[in-house]
Every structure is written in C-alpha cells, then in structure tokens.
C-alpha positions as CSV (number, residue, x, y, z in Angstrom):
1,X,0.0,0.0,0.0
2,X,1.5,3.5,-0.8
3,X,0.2,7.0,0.8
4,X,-0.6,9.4,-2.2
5,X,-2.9,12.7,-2.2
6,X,-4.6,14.3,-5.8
7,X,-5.4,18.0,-5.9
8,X,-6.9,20.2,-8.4
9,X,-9.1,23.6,-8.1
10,X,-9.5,23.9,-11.4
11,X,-12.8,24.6,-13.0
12,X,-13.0,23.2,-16.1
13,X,-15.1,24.6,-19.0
14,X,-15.5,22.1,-22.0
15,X,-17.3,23.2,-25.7
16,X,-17.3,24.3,-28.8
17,X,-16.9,27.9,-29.1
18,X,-16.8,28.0,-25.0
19,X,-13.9,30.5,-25.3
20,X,-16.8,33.2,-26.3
21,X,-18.0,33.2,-23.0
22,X,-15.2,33.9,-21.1
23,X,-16.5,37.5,-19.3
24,X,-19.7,35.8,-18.0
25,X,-17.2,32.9,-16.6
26,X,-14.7,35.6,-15.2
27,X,-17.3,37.4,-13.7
28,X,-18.8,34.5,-11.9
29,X,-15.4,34.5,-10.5
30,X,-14.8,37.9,-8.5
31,X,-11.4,38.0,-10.3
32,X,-11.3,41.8,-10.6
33,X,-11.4,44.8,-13.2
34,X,-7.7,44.6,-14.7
35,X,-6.5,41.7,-17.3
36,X,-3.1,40.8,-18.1
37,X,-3.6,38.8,-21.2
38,X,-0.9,36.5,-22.1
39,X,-0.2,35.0,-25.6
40,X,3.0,34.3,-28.3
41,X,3.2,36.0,-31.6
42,X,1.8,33.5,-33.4
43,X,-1.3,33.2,-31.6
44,X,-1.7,36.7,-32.0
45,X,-1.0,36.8,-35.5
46,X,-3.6,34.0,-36.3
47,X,-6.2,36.2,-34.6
48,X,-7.1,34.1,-32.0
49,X,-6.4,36.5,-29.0
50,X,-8.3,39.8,-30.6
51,X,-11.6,38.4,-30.4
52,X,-11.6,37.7,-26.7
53,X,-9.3,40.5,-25.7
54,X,-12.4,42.6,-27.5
55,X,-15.1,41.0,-25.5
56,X,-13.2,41.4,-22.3
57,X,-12.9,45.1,-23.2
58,X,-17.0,45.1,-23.8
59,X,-17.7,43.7,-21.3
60,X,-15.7,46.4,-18.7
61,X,-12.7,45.0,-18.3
62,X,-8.9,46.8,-18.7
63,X,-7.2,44.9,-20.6
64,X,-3.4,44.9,-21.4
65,X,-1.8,42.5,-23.9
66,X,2.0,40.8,-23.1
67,X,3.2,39.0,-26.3
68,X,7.1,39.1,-26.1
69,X,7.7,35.4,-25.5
70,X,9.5,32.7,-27.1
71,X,8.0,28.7,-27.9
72,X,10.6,27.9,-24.6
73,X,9.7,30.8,-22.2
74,X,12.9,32.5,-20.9
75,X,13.2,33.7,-17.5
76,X,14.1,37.2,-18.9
77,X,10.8,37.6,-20.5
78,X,8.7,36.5,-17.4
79,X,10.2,39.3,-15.4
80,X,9.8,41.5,-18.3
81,X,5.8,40.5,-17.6
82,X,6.1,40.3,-14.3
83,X,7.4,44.5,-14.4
84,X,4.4,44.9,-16.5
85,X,1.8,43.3,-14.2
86,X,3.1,45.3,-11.3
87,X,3.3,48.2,-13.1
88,X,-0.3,48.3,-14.4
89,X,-2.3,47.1,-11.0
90,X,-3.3,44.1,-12.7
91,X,-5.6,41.9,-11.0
92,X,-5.6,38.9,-13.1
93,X,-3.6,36.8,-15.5
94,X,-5.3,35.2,-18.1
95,X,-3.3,33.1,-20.9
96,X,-4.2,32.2,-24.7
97,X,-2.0,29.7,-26.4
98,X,-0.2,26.9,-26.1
99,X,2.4,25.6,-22.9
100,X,4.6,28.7,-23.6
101,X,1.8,30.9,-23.4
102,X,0.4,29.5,-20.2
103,X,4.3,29.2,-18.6
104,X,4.9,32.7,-18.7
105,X,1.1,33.1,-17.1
106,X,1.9,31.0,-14.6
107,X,5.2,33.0,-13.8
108,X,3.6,36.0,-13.9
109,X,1.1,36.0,-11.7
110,X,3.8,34.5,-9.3
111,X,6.3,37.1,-9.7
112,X,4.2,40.4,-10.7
113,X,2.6,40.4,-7.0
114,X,5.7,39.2,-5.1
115,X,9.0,39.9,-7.2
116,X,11.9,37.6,-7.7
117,X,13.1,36.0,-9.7
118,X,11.9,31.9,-11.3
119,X,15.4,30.6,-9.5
120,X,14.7,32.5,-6.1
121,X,11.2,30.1,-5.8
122,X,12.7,26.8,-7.5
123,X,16.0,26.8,-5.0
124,X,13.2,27.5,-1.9
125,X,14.3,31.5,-1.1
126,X,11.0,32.5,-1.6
127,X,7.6,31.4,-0.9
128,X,4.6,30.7,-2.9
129,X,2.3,33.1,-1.8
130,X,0.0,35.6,-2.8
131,X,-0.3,34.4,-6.7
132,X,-2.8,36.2,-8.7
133,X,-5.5,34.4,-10.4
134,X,-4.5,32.8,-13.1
135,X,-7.2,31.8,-16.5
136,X,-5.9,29.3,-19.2
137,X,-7.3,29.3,-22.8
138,X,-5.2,26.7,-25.0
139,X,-5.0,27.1,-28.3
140,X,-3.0,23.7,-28.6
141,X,-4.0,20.2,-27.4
142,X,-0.8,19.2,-25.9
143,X,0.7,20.5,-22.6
144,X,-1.8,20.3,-20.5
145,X,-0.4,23.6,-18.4
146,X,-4.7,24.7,-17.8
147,X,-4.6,22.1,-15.1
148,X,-1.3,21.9,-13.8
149,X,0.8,23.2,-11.0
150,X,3.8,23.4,-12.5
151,X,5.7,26.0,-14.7
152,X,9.0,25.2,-17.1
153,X,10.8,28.3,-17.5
154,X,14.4,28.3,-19.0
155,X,17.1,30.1,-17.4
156,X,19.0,31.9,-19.8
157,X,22.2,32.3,-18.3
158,X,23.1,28.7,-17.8
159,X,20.4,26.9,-20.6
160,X,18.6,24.9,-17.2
161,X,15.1,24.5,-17.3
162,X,13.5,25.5,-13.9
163,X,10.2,23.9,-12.8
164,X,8.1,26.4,-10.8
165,X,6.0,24.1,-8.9
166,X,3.5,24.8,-6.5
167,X,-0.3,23.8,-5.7
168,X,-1.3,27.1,-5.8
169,X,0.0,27.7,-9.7
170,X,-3.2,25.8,-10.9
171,X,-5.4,28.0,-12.8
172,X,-8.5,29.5,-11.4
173,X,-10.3,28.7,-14.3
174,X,-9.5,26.9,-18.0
175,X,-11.8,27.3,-20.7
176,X,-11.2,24.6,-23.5
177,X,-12.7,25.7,-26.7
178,X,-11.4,23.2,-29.6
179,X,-12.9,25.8,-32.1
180,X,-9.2,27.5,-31.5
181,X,-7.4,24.8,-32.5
182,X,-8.4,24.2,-36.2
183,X,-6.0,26.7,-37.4
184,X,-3.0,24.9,-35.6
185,X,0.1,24.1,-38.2
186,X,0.1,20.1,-38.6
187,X,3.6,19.7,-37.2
188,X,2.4,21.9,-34.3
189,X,-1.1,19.2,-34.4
190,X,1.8,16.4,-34.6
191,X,4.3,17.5,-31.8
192,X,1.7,18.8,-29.3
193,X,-0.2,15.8,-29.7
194,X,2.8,13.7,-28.8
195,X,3.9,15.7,-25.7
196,X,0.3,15.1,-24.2
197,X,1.1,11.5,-25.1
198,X,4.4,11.4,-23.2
199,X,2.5,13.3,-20.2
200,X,-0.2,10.7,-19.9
201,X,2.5,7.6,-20.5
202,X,5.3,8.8,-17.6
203,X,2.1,10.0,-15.5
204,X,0.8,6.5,-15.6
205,X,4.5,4.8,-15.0
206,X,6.6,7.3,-12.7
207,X,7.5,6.4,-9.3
208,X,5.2,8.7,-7.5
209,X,2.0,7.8,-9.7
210,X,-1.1,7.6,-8.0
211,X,-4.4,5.3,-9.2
212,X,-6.1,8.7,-10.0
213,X,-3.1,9.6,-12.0
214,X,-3.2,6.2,-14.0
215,X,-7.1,6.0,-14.5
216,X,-7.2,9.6,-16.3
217,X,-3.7,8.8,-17.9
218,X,-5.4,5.2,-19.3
219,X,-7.6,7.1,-21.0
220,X,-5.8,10.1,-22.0
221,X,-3.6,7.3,-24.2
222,X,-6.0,5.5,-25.8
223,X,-8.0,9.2,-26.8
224,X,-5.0,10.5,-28.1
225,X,-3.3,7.5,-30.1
226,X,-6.9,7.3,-31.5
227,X,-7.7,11.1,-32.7
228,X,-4.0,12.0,-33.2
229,X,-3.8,10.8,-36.8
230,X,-7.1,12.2,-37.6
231,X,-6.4,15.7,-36.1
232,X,-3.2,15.6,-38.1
233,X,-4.0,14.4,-41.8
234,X,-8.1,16.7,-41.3
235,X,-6.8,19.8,-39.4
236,X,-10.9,20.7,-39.0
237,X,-11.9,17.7,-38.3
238,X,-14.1,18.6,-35.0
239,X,-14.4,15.6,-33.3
240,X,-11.1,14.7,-33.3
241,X,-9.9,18.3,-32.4
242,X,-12.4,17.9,-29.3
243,X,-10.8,14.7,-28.2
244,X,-7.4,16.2,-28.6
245,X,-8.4,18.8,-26.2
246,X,-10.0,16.6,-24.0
247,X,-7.0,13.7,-24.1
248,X,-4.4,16.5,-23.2
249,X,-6.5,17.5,-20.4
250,X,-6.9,14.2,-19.1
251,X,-3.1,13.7,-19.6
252,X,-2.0,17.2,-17.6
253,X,-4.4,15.8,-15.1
254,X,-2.7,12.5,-14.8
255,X,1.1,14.1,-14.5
256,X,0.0,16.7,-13.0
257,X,0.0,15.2,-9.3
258,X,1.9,12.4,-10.1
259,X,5.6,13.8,-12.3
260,X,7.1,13.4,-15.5
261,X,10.3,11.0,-16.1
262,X,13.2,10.9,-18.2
263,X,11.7,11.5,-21.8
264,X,10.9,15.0,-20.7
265,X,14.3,15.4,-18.6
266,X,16.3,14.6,-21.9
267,X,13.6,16.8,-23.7
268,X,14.0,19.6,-21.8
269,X,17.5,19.6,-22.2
270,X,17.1,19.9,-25.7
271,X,14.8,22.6,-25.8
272,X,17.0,24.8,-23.4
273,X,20.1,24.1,-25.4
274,X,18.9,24.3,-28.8
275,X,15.3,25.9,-28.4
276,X,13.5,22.5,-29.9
277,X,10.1,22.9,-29.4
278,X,9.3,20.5,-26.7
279,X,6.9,18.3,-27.9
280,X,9.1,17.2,-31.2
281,X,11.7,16.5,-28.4
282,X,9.3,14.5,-26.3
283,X,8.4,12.8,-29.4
284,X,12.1,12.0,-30.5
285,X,12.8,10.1,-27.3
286,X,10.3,8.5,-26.5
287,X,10.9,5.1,-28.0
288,X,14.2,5.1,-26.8
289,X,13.4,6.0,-23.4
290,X,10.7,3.3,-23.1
291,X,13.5,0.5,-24.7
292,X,15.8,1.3,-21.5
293,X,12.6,1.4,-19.2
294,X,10.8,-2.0,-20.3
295,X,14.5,-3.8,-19.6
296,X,13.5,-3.6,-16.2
297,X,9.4,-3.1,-15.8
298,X,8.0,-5.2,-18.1
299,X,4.2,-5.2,-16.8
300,X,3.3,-2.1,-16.2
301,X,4.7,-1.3,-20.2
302,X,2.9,-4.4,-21.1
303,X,-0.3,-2.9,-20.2
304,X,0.4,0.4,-21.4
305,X,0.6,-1.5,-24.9
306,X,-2.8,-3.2,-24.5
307,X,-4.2,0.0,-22.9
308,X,-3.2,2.0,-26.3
309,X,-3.7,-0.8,-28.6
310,X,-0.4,-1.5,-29.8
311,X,-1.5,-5.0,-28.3
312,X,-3.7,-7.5,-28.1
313,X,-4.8,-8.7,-24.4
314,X,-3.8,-12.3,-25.6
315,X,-0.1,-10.9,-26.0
316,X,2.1,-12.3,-23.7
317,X,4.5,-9.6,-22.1
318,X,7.0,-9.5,-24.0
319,X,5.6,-9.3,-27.2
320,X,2.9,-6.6,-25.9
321,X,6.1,-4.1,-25.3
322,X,7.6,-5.3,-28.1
323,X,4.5,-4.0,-30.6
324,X,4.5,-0.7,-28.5
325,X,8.1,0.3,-29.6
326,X,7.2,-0.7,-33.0
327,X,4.1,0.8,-32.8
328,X,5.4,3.8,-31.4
329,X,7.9,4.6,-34.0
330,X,5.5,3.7,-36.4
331,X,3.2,6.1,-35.0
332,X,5.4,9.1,-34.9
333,X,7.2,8.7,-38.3
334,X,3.5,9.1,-39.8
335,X,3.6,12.3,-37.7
336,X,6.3,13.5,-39.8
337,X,8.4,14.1,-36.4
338,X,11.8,14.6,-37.3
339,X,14.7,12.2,-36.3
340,X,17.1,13.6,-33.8
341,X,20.0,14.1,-35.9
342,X,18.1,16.2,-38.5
343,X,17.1,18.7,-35.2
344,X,18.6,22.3,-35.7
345,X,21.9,22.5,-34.0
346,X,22.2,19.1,-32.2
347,X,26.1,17.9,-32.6
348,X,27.2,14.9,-30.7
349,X,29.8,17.0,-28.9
350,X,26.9,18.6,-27.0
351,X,25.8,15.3,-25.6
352,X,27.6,16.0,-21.9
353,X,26.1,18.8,-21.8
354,X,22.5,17.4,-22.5
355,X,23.3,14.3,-20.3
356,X,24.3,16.7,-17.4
357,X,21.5,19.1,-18.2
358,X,19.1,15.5,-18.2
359,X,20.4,14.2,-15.1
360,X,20.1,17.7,-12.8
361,X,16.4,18.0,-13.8
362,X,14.3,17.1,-10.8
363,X,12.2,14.7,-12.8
364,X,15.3,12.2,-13.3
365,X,14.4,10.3,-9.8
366,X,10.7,9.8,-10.6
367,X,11.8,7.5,-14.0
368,X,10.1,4.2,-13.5
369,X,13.7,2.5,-13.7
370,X,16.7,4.2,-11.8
371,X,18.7,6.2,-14.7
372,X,21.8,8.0,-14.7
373,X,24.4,9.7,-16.7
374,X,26.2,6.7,-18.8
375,X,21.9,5.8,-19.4
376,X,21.1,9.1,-21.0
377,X,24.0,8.9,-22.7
378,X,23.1,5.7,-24.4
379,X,19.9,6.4,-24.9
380,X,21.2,10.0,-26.8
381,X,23.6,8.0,-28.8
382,X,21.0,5.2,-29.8
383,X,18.2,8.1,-30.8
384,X,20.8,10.0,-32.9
385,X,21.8,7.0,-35.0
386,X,18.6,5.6,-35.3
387,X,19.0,2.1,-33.6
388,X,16.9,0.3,-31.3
C-alpha cells in the first residue's frame, strides 16, 4: 500500500466555441477589473487573442496584452511580464496559447505580486504566496499547463530548465474551446499531440503515480493514439480536435499530481540548449526511453501497450512491449516528427552537456527505472543513430 494525495481547483469549462464566454465565466469569478492577457506572436498573428481581448474590453474589463515570448519561455521575459503586471495594477492573469503561453502566465502572476526572480522560488528562497488568479485558454491540445501546477521556464544564463512548482499555480479557471485549435500548423497538431502522449504515458508509470493519476492517464492514451492521426491528416476535423483537447486534459491531469520521467528530462534539455520545441523532443525520445525502461518493468509497459492498442490482451508480455516500440515509431514517423539528428543545431559534442542538463532536472528520480548519466547517454547515442 502507498500514501498518495490528488489535488486540483481547477474549473474546467469544456465546448465548442466555449472561449466566447469567457467575461460571464470571469465574472462569476470575482477575479477583478484589470486583465493581463498572455499570448506568443503567433497566436496573436492567427487572430485568436483579438476576439476575446475585445469581448473582455466590452464587457468592462482593462485589458493589457503581453506577447514578447518565445515557444521555450525565458526567464528574462517573465520578469519582463512580471514589471508589466506590477506596473499596471493588474488583477488577473489570463493566458491564450499553447504551454509557452500558459508558462509565462503562470510565472507572472507569481512574480508580478511578489517579485523575484523563477530561481529564487525553484531553489526554496521564496515562498509561494500571494499568486494572482490565473485563467488558461489553449490554443494547442498538448501541454496540458490549464490544469497543472507546475511551470517550465528556461534560465537563460546557464540553458537549465527550472520547474516552478507549487499547488497554488493551478489555474483558477481553464476554458477549452477546440474551435481554436483548427488553425494549428500540422507539425504543431503532430508535436503537441505527442507531448500530451508522453504526459499521460510517464504520469501513468513514474515512481510517484497515483491510481487517479493512472485512471485519467489510461484514457488520455488511448484518446489520443486514436484522434492523433485524424487531427493531423483533417486539421478541421471537429471531433477529433475535441478529443485532442480533452486527451491533453486528461493527460495534464494525470502528470499533474503524479511527475514526469526521463523522456521530458532529456527533452527539456534539448529545448534549453537548442530551443527545440518541446513536444518534437518528447516525441524523439520516446521510443528510446521506453527501450531502457521495459529492460527492467515489463508489466506495467505491457499494459500500457494493451491500454493504447499496440497489443492484443492475448499478448504475452513481452511481445505486448515489443508492438508498443514498433508501434510507437511507427506512429510518430507518420507524424512527420523529425529524427534527432536532423534537429537544428544538435552535434554529438553537446551530448555532456545534454546528459548533465538531463540528469540535474528534478524529474530524473521519478523514472520508472533508476537512470543516470552513462543511461542518458546511451539512450542520446541510440536516438541520434537511429537504432533500437
């Protein structure tokens, strides 16, 4: 028997076209007058965030827009926010986009009312108090960030990623509208799609899962192995861009109070060094990282390949995990992800760096099978060539 506790004070608002009622929902809330609005360039350039930042602004509310952040958030630009907030009386963060987007919220409305810096509240000087309310509007069915309590910023100085972490990060409020997604870029559909995959797979198998963790993560994996190649190849297909949406949420509520593993710690690495977006990273490793994993833990991987259908229940173990890898790289190369060698800027003379970036990140002891430097290495070496 293990002790475990599950937490979320989210409210969750599901629906086509739900994002259009955003000021009745925020004023149901009590959340004040004063909106930051948070989004990336992009989002703002497909026209997503005008519409609501003008029906916040009919409705009463003072609304300012922040847009100057990058698909990895930098510490640099959530101070830069952070100023902002403080410097307009904001009462209220509310984010549109994807997990960048949503981040560099999250950050904000930690460091606008109390100052510091990401560092000062990942290395315990400062405590996690007083965070405005924070509202979360993805435009991409991936992260999972509306329902989490966690926030990945890079440092810039050093090329760490630093978790923010803290109960009290959860949004206030997330409004999933899949209407927003149809514009999404297919490799954005593709490596989005395959982050939430990775969330609900290592919530399901860390060390510190939970059974609430691995009931929403079971079906977070087999929603999203099923609508992923829909979503992809019929960008407006609306039933599979709803159970995107909804898969990703189930999977940021399944990692979300249990952890991630070592796919994301290598991932991460990669996006601080080289700025990869993070789901095509998550998506790159994943095969390899579930090779050096199922060595060790065969039947909890077994199941994970009957649970997404890789499998038939009349496999035996080992040739359940078996049709996962397979099925797995299978799945991904008709995703058009990109192989690790073919990744802007990744040399092989930068894999100490990754490996030492992969094994500081605080995820690395909640892998389902204890892995360490010479591991990562391996596994770096095995995904850049291409062998299994």
């Amino acid at each position: 028997m293990t002790d475990y506790s599950y937490y979320c004070n989210t409210r969750i608002e599901m629906g086509m076209g739900k994002s259009g009622q955003l000021p009745e929902l925020l004023q149901s809330l009590q959340i004040g007058s004063s909106i930051l609005l948070v989004s990336d360039p992009g989002v703002v350039r497909a026209g997503l965030s005008a519409p609501i930042q003008n029906a916040l602004e009919a409705s009463g509310y003072r609304v300012v827009l922040f847009d100057s952040l990058s698909q990895n958030p930098r510490d640099t630009e959530c101070l830069a926010g952070a100023r902002l907030f403080a410097e307009q009386g904001m009462d209220a963060v509310v984010a549109i986009g994807g997990g960048s987007a949503m981040d560099t919220a999250k950050a904000i409305a930690l460091l606008g009312p109390n100052g510091g810096t990401p560092v000062d509240y990942c290395e315990g000087r400062r405590a996690y108090t007083n965070i405005a309310p924070i509202i979360c509007i993805p435009t991409t069915a991936g992260t999972g960030s509306e329902v989490t309590r966690s926030s990945v910023i890079t440092e810039s100085s050093t090329h760490r990623k630093l978790t923010l972490k803290h109960a009290s990060l959860r949004p206030l409020l997330a409004v999933l509208d899949p209407q927003l997604t149809f514009t999404v870029p297919k490799s954005v559909t593709a490596a989005t799609g395959v982050d939430a995959l990775v969330h609900a797979i290592e919530g399901y198998t860390c060390k510190v899962t939970n059974p609430i963790s691995q009931a929403l993560g079971a079906r977070a994996m087999q929603t999203i192995v099923a609508a992923l190649p829909t979503a992809f190849s019929d960008p407006a297909h609306e039933q599979a861009r709803y159970s995107m949406l909804e898969g990703s949420l189930l999977a940021g509520l399944s990692f979300g109070s249990s952890d991630v593993a070592a796919v994301h710690c290598l991932a991460e690495a990669l996006g601080g060094l080289y700025d990869t977006p993070h789901g095509v990273a998550n998506a790159v490793f994943l095969p390899y990282v579930l090779k050096f994993n199922t060595q060790e833990e065969k039947p909890i991987h077994a199941s994970l390949a009957r649970i997404m259908r890789f499998a038939a229940e009349s496999d035996n173990d080992e040739a359940a995990i078996d049709k996962m890898i397979a099925g797995i790289r299978e799945f991904t190369a008709k995703l058009e992800i990109p192989k690790l060698k073919d990744l802007p800027g990744v040399r092989r003379e930068d894999f100490p760096r990754i490996v030492e970036l992969a094994v500081q990140n605080n995820s690395t002891p909640s892998n389902i099978r204890p892995i360490g430097a010479g591991d990562y290495l391996h596994i770096l070496e095995q995904a850049y060539d291409d062998v299994i």
